[in-house]
C-alpha positions as CSV (number, residue, x, y, z in Angstrom):
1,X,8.3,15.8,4.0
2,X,5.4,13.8,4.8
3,X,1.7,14.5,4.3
4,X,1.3,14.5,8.1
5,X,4.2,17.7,8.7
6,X,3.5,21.0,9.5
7,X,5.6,22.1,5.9
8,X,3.0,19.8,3.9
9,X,-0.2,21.1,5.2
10,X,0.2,24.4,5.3
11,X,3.5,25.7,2.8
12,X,3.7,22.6,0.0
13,X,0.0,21.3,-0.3
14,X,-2.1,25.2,-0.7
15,X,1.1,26.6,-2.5
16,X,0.5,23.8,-4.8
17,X,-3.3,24.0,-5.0
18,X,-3.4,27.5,-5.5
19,X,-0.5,27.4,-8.2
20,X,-2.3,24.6,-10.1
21,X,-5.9,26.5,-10.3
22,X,-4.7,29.1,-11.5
23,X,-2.5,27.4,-14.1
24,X,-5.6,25.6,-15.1
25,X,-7.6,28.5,-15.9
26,X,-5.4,29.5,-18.6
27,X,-3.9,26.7,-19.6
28,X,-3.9,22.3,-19.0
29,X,-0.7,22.3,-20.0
30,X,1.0,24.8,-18.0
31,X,-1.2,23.1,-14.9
32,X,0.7,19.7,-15.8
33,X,3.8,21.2,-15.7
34,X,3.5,23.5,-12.0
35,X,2.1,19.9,-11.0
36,X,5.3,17.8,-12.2
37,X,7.4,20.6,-10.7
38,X,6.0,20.0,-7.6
39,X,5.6,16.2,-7.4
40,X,9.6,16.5,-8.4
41,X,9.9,18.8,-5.4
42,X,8.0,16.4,-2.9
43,X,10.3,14.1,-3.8
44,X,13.4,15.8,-3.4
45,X,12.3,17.2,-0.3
46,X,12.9,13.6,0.8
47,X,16.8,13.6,-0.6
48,X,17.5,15.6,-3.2
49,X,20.7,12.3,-3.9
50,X,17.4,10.4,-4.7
51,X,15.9,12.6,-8.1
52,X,18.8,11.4,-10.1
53,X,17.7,7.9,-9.6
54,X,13.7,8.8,-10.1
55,X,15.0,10.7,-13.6
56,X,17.3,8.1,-14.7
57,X,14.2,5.7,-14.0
58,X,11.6,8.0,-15.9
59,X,13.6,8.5,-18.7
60,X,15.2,5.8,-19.4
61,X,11.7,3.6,-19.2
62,X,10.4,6.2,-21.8
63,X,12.8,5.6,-24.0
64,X,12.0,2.2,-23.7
65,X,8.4,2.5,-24.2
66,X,9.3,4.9,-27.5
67,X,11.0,1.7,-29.1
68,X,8.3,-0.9,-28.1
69,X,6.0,1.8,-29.9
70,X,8.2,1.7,-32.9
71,X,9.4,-1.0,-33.5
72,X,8.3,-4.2,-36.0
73,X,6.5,-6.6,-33.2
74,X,9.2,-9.3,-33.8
75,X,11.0,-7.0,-32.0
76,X,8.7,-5.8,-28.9
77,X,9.4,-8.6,-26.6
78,X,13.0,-8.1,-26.9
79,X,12.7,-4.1,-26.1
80,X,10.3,-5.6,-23.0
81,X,12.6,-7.7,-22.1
82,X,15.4,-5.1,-21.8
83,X,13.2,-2.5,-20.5
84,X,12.2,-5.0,-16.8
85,X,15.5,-6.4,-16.9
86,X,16.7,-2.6,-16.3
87,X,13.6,-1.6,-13.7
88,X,14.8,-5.2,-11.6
89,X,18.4,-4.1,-12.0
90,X,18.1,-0.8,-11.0
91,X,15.4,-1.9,-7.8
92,X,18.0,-5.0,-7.2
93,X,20.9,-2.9,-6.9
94,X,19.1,-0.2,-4.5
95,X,17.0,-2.7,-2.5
96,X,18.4,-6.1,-2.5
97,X,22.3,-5.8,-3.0
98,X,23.2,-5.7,-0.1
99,X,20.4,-8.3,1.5
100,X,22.3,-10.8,-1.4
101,X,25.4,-9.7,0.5
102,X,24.4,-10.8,3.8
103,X,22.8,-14.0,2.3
104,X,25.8,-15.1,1.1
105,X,28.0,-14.0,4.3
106,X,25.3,-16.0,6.2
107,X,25.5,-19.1,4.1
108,X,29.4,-19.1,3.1
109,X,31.2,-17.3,5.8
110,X,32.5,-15.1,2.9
111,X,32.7,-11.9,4.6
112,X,31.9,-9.7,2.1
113,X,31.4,-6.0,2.8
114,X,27.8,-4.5,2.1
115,X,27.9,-1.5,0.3
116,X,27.5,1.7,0.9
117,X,23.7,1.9,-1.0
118,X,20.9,4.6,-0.1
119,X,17.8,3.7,-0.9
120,X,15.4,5.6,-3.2
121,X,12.4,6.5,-0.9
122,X,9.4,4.9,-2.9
123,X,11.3,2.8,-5.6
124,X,9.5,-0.2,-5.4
125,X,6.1,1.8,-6.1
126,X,7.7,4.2,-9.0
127,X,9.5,0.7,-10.0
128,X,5.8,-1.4,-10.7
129,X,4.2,1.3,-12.0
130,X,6.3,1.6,-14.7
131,X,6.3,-1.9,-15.6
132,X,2.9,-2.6,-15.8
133,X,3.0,0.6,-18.3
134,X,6.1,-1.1,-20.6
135,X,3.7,-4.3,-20.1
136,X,0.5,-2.6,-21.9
137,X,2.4,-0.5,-24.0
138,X,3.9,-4.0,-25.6
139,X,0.3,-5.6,-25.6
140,X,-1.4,-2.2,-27.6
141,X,-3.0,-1.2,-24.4
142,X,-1.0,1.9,-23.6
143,X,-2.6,5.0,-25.1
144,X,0.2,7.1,-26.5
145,X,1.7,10.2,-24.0
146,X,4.5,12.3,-24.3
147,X,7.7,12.8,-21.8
148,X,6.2,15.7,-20.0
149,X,2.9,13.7,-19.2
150,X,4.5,10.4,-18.8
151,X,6.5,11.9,-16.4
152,X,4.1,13.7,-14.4
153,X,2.4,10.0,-14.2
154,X,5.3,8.3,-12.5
155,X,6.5,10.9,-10.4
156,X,3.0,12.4,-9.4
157,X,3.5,13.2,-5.3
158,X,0.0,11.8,-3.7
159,X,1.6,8.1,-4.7
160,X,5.1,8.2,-5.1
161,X,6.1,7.2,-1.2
162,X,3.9,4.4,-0.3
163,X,1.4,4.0,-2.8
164,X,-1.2,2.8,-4.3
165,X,0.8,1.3,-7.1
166,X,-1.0,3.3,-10.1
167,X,-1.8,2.0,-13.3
168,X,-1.8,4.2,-16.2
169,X,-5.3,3.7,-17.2
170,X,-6.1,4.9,-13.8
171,X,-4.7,8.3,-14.3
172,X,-3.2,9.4,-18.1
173,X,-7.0,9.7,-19.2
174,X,-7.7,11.7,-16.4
175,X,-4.7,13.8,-17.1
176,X,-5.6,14.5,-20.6
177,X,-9.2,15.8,-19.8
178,X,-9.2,19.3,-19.5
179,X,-12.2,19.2,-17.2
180,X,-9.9,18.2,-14.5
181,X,-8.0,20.9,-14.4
182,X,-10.8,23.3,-13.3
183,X,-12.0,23.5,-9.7
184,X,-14.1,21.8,-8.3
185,X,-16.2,22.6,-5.1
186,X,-17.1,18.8,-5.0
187,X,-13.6,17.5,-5.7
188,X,-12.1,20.0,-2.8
189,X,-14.5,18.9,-0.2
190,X,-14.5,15.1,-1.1
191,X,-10.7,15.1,-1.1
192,X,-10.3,17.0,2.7
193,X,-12.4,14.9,4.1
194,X,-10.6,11.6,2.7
195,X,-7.2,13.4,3.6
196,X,-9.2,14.4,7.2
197,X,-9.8,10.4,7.9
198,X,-6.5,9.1,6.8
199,X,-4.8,11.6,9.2
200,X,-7.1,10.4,12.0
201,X,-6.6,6.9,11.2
202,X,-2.6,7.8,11.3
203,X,-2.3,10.1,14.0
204,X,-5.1,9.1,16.5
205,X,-5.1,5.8,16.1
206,X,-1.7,3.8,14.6
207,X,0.5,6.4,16.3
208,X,-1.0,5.6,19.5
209,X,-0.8,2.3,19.3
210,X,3.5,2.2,18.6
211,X,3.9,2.0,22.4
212,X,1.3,-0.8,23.1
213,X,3.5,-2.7,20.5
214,X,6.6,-1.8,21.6
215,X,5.6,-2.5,25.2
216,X,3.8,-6.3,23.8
217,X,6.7,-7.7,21.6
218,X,9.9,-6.1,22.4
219,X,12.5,-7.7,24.9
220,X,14.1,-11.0,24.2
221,X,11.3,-13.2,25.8
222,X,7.6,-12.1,24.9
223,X,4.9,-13.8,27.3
224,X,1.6,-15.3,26.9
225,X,-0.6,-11.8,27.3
226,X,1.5,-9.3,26.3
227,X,2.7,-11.0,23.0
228,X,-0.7,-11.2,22.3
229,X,-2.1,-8.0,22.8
230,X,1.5,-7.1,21.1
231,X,0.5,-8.9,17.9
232,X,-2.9,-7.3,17.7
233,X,-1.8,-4.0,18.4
234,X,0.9,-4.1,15.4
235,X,-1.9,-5.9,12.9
236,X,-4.1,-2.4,13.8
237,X,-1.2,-0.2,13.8
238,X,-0.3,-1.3,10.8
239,X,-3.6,-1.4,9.0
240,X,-4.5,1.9,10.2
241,X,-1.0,3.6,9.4
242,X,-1.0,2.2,5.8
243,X,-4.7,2.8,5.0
244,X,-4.5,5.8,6.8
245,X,-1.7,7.1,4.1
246,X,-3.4,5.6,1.4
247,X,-6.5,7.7,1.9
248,X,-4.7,11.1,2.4
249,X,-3.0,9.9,-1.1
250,X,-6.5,9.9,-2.2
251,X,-7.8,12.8,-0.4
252,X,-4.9,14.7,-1.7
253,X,-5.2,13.5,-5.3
254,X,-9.2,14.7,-5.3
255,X,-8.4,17.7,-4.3
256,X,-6.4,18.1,-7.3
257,X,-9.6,16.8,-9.3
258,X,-8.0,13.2,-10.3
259,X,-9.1,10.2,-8.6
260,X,-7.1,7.3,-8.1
261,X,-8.2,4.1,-7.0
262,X,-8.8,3.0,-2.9
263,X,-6.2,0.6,-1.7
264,X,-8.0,-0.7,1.3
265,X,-12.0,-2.1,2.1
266,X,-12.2,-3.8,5.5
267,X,-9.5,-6.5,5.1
268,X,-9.9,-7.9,8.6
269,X,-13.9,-8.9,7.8
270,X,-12.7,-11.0,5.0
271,X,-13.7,-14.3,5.5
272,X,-10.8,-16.0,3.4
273,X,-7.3,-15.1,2.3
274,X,-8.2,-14.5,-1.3
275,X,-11.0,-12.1,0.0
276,X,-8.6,-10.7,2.5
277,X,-6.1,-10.1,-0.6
278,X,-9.3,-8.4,-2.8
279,X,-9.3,-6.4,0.4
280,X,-6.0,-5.3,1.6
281,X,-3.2,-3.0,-0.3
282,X,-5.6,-3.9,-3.7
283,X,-3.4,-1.9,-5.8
284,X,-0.9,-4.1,-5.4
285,X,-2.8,-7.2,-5.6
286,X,-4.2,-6.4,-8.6
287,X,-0.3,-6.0,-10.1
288,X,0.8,-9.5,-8.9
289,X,-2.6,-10.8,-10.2
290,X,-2.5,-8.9,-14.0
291,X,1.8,-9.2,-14.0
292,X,2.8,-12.1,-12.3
293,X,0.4,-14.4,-11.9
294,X,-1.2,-14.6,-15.1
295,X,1.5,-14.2,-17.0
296,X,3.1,-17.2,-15.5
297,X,0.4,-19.2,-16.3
298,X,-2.6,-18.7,-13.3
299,X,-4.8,-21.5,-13.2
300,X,-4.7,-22.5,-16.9
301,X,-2.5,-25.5,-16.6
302,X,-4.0,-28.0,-13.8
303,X,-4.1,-27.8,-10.0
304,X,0.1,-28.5,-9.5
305,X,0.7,-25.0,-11.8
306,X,-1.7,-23.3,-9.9
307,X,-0.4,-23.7,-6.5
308,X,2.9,-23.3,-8.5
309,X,2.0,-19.6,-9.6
310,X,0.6,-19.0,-6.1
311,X,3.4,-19.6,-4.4
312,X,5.8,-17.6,-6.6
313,X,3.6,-14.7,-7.1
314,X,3.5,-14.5,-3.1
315,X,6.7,-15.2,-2.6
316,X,7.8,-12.4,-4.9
317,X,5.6,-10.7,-3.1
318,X,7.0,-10.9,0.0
319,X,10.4,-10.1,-1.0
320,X,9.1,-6.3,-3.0
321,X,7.6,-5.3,0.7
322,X,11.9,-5.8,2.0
323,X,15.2,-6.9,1.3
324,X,14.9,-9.6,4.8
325,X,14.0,-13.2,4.4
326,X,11.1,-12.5,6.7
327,X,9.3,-10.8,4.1
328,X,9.9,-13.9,2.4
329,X,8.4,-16.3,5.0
330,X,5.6,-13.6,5.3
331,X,5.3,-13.9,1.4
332,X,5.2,-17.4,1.6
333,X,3.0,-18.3,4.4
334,X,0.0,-16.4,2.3
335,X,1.0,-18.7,-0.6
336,X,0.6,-21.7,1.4
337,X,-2.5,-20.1,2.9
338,X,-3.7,-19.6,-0.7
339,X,-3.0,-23.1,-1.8
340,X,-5.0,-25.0,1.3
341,X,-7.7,-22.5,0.6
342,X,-8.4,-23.4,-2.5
343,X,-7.3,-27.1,-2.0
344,X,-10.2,-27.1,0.4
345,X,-12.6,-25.5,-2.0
346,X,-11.3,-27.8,-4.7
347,X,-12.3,-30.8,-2.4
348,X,-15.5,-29.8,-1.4
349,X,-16.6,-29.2,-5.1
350,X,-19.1,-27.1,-6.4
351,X,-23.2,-26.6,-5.7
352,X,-23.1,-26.6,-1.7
353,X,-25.0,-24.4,-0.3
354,X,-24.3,-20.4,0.8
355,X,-22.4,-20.7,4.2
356,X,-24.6,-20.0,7.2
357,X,-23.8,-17.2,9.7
358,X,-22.0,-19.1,12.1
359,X,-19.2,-20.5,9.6
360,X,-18.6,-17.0,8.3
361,X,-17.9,-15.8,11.8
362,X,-16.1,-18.5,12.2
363,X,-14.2,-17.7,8.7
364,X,-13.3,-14.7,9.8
365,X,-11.8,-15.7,13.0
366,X,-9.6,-18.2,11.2
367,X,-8.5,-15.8,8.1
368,X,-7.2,-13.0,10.8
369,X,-5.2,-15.6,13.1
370,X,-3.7,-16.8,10.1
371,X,-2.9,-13.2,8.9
372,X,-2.1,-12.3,12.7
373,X,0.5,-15.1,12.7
374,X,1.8,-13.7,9.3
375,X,2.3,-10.7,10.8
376,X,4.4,-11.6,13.3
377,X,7.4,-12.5,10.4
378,X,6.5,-9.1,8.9
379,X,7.1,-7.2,11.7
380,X,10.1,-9.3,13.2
381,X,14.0,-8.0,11.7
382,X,15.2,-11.5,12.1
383,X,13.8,-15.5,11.7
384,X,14.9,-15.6,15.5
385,X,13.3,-12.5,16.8
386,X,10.1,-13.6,14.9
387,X,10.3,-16.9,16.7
388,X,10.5,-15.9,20.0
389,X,6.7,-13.6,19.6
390,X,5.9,-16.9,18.2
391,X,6.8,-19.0,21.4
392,X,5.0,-16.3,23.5
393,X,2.0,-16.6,21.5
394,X,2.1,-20.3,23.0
395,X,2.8,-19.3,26.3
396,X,6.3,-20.7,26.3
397,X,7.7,-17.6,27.4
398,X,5.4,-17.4,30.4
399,X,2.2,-15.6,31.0
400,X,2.9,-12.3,32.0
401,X,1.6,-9.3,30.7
402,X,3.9,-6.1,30.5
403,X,3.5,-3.5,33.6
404,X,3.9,-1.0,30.5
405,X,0.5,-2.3,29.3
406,X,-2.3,-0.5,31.1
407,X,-5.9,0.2,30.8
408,X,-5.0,3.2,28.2
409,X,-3.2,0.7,26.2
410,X,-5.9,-1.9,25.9
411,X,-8.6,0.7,25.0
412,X,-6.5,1.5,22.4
413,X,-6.6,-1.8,21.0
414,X,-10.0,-2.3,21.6
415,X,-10.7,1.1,19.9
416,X,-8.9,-0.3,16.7
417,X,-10.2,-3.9,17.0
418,X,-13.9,-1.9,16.9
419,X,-13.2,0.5,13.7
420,X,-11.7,-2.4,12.0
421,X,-14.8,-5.1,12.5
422,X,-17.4,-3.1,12.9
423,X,-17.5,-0.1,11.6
424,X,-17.7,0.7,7.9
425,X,-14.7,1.9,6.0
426,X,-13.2,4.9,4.4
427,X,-14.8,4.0,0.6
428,X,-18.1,3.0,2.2
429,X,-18.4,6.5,3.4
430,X,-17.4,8.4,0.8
431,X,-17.8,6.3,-2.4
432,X,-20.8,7.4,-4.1
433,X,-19.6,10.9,-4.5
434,X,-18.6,11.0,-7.8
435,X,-16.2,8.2,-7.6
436,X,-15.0,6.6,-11.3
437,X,-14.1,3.1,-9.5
438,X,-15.7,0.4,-8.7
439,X,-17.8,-0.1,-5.5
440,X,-16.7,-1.6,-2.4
441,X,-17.7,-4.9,-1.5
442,X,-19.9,-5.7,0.9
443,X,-19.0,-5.7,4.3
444,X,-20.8,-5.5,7.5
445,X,-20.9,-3.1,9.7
446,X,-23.1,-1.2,13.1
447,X,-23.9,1.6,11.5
448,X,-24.3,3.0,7.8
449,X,-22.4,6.0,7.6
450,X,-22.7,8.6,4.0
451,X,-20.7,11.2,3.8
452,X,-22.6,14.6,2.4
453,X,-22.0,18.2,2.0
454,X,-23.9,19.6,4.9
455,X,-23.1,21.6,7.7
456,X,-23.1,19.1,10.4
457,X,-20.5,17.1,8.0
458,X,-18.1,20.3,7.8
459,X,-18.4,20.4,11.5
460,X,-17.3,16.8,12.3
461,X,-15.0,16.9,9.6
462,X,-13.2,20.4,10.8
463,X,-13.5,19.3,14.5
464,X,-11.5,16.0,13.4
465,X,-8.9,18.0,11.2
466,X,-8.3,20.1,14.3
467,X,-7.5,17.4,16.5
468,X,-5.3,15.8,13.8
469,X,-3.3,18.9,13.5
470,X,-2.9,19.9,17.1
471,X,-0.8,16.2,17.0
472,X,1.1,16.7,14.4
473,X,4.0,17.1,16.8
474,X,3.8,13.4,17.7
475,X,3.5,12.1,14.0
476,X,6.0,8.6,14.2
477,X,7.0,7.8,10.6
478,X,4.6,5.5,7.7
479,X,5.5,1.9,7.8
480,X,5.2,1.4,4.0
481,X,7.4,4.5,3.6
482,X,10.5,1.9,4.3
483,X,9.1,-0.6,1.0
């Protein structure tokens, strides 16, 4: 079940609403609970083979946080320890056995038999989230919860497929306010129309553009014009698909009355690859920064340890998103990205002046080729498949554009490229209503758009939601759903 299905929107999302008011009135606690019954329900409605895994998970990394809590603190690190080594074991076995498998045949000839593994939908997010929790909760910055709320935090529905990765200050406060258990007028409106944009972004806009990208880069041979309007189309369709989820997460999660944080502020207007990372998925960027790279040493150590920790962290990074070694390569490429950038800034030194208007365009051209050419490993299932866009992004393939691609086709990209540059995002919108996060950053756009409660708002909003639903029959699966 996915939030864009006829079964969400209109038996699992008001049965659930409904069910949780009412709950509230009387009691929080009883509200909690309907609400863990039905994230575990979401979930199942996936695979029901996968709850035994999310329960195992939950449990078991309770337990864990129990003993780091009890524990002399000689003895936390060693509870830590044990606790990530069994989160990695249990996301290694699911996710990565079998890519180790086919490493090995690949390298060795071996012939080893992959086994017969099925993959928890959203383990890598329920995974992280957990982690960071054991992490805090070793350091004294976990406030203490019990099972049933602990639970409910790392199974809770809006996240659990594709994110944003959640971090327990973001949302155990929230759940132990009472106040958010009432209803809200605010809350209701706020969260439809977030849901009402992330289905348009999904359904009007990525979803349209799957054929433009099939029609660009599939075949054995890309050329010049179609790889390239190819590569384009997959860097919107993927934006929009992913952000797109994110904000009916969000939407979804207002509704309930608890706000969790936005994963996406214009990442194409960044105007280098550490802004683009402040920009794009930020939940998870914000994990690699506060549990990987720090922790490893940052920028503490000299320039070599620096690039060091970049490298890894994006690495590692690339290989969470997949069990392929293009993930890697992806991974990797924004780690050497990372490491020139800040090699230049290094070299320049400090005190020159604020950049004029020209080399921020011009910044921003160069920081989406460089993602646009990362892309292409990301989307590719093979090093040689990936290769081949990349010889028709040079025209070795030919120049040709794809009969499939049409006038329809390139006003699709077009439409994206548009939203994406110009236009201002989903938080920009939205944020000031009552939003505990921090603001977006500042990006341009043609217009300044603010949402408010007024008629001509319901109207827009409701004529949107309308034409969302009436495609709800042409809904292609999320892309992160897979990670």
């Amino acid at each position: 079940m996915v939030f864009s299905s006829f079964n969400f929107l209109f038996l699992f999302l008001p049965v659930t609403l409904i069910g949780f008011f009412l709950l509230g009135r009387r009691d929080e606690h009883w509200a909690a609970s309907w609400l863990l019954l039905a994230s575990l329900a979401f979930y199942v409605s996936w695979n029901p083979a996968y709850l035994p895994i999310l329960a195992i998970s939950i449990v078991g990394n309770y337990l864990a946080y129990q003993r780091i809590q009890q524990v002399a603190e000689a003895h936390k690190r060693l509870w830590l320890i044990l606790a990530v080594t069994g989160n990695l074991l249990l996301l290694g076995y699911f996710k990565y056995a079998n890519f180790f498998i086919r490493s090995v045949n690949d390298l060795t000839g071996a012939g080893l038999h992959p086994l017969d593994v099925l993959l928890p939908i959203g383990i890598s997010f329920f995974s992280f989230t957990q982690i960071a929790f054991l992490v805090d909760a070793r350091h004294g910055r976990a406030a203490d919860v019990g099972l049933w709320r602990y639970a409910l935090f790392a199974s809770y529905f809006p996240y659990i497929v594709a994110g944003p990765v959640l971090n327990h200050k973001d949302l155990l406060p929230q759940f132990a306010d009472r106040r958010n258990y009432a209803f809200s007028a605010e809350n209701l409106t706020v969260g439809l129309s977030l849901f009402t944009f992330g289905l348009a972004k999904k359904l009007l806009i990525a979803d349209n553009l799957v054929p433009v990208v099939d029609a660009g880069l599939s075949g054995d041979d890309p050329q010049l014009l179609a790889a390239w309007i190819g590569i384009l189309a997959y860097s919107f369709q993927l934006y929009f698909d992913f952000s797109g989820y994110s904000d009916m997460a969000i939407g979804v999660s207002r509704m309930l009355g608890f706000q969790i944080p936005f994963n996406f502020d214009s990442p194409y207007k960044s105007t280098n690859v550490s802004e683009f990372w402040t920009r794009w998925h930020i939940s998870l960027s914000r994990f690699l920064r506060n549990y990987l790279y720090i922790p490893l040493g940052g920028n503490r150590h000299g320039q070599f340890n620096r690039y060091r920790n970049l490298m890894l962290t994006m690495l590692l990074g690339g290989l969470w998103h997949g069990s392929n070694w293009t993930f890697v390569i992806w991974g990797g490429l924004h780690g050497l990205y990372l490491c020139v950038q800040h090699g230049w800034q290094t070299w320049r030194g400090e005190g020159r002046p604020a950049p004029t208007r020209g080399v921020r365009f011009f910044s921003q051209v160069l920081t989406f080729l460089a993602v646009l050419l990362a892309w292409v490993f990301f989307r590719s299932p093979d090093l040689g498949s990936a290769l081949e866009v990349l010889r028709g992004l040079v025209g070795l393939n030919g120049l040709a554009v794809n009969p499939a691609i049409g006038p329809s086709e390139l006003a699709m990209v077009a439409l994206g490229a548009f939203i994406a540059f110009l236009m201002p995002n989903t938080n920009q919108i939205v944020l000031y209503v009552g939003n505990r996060f921090p603001d977006a950053q500042a990006a341009f756009s043609l217009i300044r758009v603010q949402w408010r409660p007024t008629l001509g708002w319901a109207l827009a909003m409701g004529t949107l939601l309308v034409i969302g639903l009436l495609n709800l029959d042409k809904t292609a699966e999320f892309i992160y759903a897979q990670f």
